[in-house]
C-alpha positions, 0 to 999 in steps of 0.5 A: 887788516885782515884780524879785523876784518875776521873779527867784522865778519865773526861779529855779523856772523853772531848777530845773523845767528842770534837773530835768528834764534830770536826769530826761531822763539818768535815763530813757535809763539801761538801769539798772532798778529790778530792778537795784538791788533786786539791788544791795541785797539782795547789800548785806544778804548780805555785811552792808553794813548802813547803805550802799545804792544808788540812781539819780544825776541821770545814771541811773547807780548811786550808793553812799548811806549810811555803810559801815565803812571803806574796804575796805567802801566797796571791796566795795560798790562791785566788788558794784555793778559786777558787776550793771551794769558799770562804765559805770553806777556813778558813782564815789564822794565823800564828799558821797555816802556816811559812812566814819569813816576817810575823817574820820581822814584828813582831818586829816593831808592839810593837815600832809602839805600843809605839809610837801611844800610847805616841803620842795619847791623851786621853779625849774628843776633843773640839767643832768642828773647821773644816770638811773634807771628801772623798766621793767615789762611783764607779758603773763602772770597767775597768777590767770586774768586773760587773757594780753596777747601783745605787752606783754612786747615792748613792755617790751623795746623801751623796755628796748633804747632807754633801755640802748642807748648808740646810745639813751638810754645808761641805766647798766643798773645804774639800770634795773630790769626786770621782765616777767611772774613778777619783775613781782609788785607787791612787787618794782614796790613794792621798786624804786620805794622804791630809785628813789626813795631814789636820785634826786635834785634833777638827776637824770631818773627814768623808770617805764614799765608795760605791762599790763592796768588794773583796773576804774575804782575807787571814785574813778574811777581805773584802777590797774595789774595785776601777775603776782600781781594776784588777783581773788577775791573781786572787790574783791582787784583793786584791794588787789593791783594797783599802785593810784594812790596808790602811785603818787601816794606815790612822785612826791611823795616824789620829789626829782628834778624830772624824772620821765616816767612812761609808761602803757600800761595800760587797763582791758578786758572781755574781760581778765576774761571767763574769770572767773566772777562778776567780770563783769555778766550778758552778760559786759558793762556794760549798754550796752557793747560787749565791747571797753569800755575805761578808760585812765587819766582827766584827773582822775586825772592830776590826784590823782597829781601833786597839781596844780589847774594841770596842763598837758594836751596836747589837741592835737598841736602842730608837730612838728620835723623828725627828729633835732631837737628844738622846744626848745632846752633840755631840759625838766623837771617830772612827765610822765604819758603814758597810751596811751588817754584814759578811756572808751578801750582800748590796743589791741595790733597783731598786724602791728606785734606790740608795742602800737600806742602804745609802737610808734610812741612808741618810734619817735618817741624814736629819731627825735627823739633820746629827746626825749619831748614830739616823741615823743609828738606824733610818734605821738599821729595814728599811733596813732589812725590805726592803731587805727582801720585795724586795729580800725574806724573806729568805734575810738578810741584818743587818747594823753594826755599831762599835765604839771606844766610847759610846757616839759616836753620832757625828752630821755631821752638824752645 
């Protein structure tokens, strides 16, 4: 007996113990019970009546009860973050909250399973046939969202080595290019469904978009703002902009098994200051700076490649010398390079007037012959160092780079 009864009092133990971390998280929250009264009572005005909000064991804002459907998950949601911020609304399980459609849609993930699986081939694909690629860069916003100065550049840039025959020599017939006004979310739609249609098994697809991010949604994900992203009433922003499962739609419709896809979005206070009531009191999340950031997260690299067993670069690795690449052979699989990792902004570079990453990632291409992996771990250091020179030493910028193979040093030129 009494191994069980120190096994009873251990366990009792743990859980005092865990509780009271929970509760250590809770008390250093600068979320207040006025908060969620606010949080609430906005919940009773716009007609939420079974969802309501409450403190997680991390002190943060936490979605409870059952909501409509996933629009009304959205609204209440965008409502939470508009009182405290971003910072301090957990993202949304459905452990937490009841949504009939979420139930609906849940049947048909595992027949959806079965037929990529069975429609997927596996092993390396064959030597390049053809290229294809969708550049998008947009610096200016129909609905008030602050202008960005460099990220039509930064497009250019890339646009110039991939078009360039001393580059990648793209035909410029597969490369679809779109900057502020062409760049609304219908046309990234239209070409991403012609790309896809058009690729296939062999050939190399690249997508590249610079662009402000929306706030992390409901499920933590930042998605891509386009010229005709709207913003009122708040939620719009995410039903506007090109959402993750978009994205995640066209790589698992995607025949060709190489596919690089270059991010150079994040999520920023200031990109939305201008708006009234999007942001919290103070313009800021509680407990945040004004230069906040949200780049796109581990985890939602994780969702849109469908991958449990996804490569994640958390280190820069020897790089070769220039003109040369570390692999002998060029590489294959899906490729997800972000500018920032979650939590961080992608800071522009008013004496590099270009984007700090797509700068120095460009630069990498042309120095290791459109290899992307020497690229990438080329400018990784450079643009932590440069951020930290330009915005302080308190900044931090760490490019993330996620794959669903190792040997994915793919060269974007011939």
């Amino acid at each position: 007996m009494k191994p069980r009864i120190s096994l009873l009092i251990s366990a009792f133990l743990l859980i005092f113990l865990l509780a009271g971390e929970y509760s250590l998280f809770a008390d250093n929250s600068p979320v207040t019970q006025g908060h969620l009264n606010s949080i609430n009572n906005s919940f009773k005005q716009n007609r939420i009546a079974n969802g309501f909000a409450e403190l997680d064991s991390y002190g943060r804002v936490q979605l409870k009860g059952g909501y409509e459907d996933d629009r009304q998950v959205d609204l209440a949601f965008s409502l939470a973050q508009t009182v405290v911020g971003v910072r301090w609304v957990s993202p949304v399980t459905p452990d937490n909250i009841r949504v009939k459609e979420w139930e609906k849609r849940i049947g048909s993930l595992f027949s959806r399973a079965r037929v990529l699986k069975e429609t997927g081939s596996e092993g390396a694909p064959g030597s390049v046939r053809n290229r294809y690629a969708l550049v998008v860069g947009v610096g200016q916003f129909k609905n008030g969202i602050q202008t960005l100065q460099y990220t039509v550049r930064d497009a250019s840039s890339f646009y110039s080595f991939i078009v360039n025959p001393q580059g990648a020599a793209f035909p410029r017939s597969n490369v679809y290019y779109l900057t502020d006004q062409t760049a609304t979310r219908d046309n990234i739609m239209k070409y991403l469904n012609t790309i896809k249609n058009s690729a296939g098994p062999d050939d190399l697809v690249v997508i590249y978009m610079s662009s402000h991010g929306t706030p992390p949604d409901k499920f933590g994900g930042v998605h891509i703002v386009t010229y005709d992203t709207e913003v009122k009433p708040r939620e719009r922003v995410w039903h506007t902009a090109v959402t993750e499962n978009m994205l995640k739609d066209f790589v698992e419709s995607l025949r060709a098994k190489r596919l690089v896809m270059i991010l150079d979005t994040c999520y920023s206070n200031g990109a939305y200051r201008s708006i009234p009531g999007f942001l919290p009191p103070g313009g800021k999340s509680l407990g945040a700076d004004e230069d906040e950031g949200y780049g796109i997260s581990k985890d939602q690299g994780k969702r849109l490649f469908g991958s449990k067993d996804i490569v994640l670069d958390e280190a820069p690795k020897k790089t070769a010398s220039a003109g040369k690449s570390i692999d002998n052979q060029d590489g294959y699989g899906k490729v997800l390079l972000s500018a920032s990792s979650a939590g961080e902004k992608s800071w522009e570079s008013d004496s590099l007037k270009n984007s700090v990453f797509t700068y120095y990632f460009v630069d990498g291409l042309k120095r290791y012959n459109g290899s992307v992996k020497d690229a990438f771990t080329y400018s990784k250091p450079l643009v932590s160092q440069r951020v930290k020179q330009e915005k302080g030493a308190e900044i931090s910028q760490t490019p993330q780079a996620m794959a669903t193979s190792d040997n994915w040093n793919m060269r974007i030129k011939k």
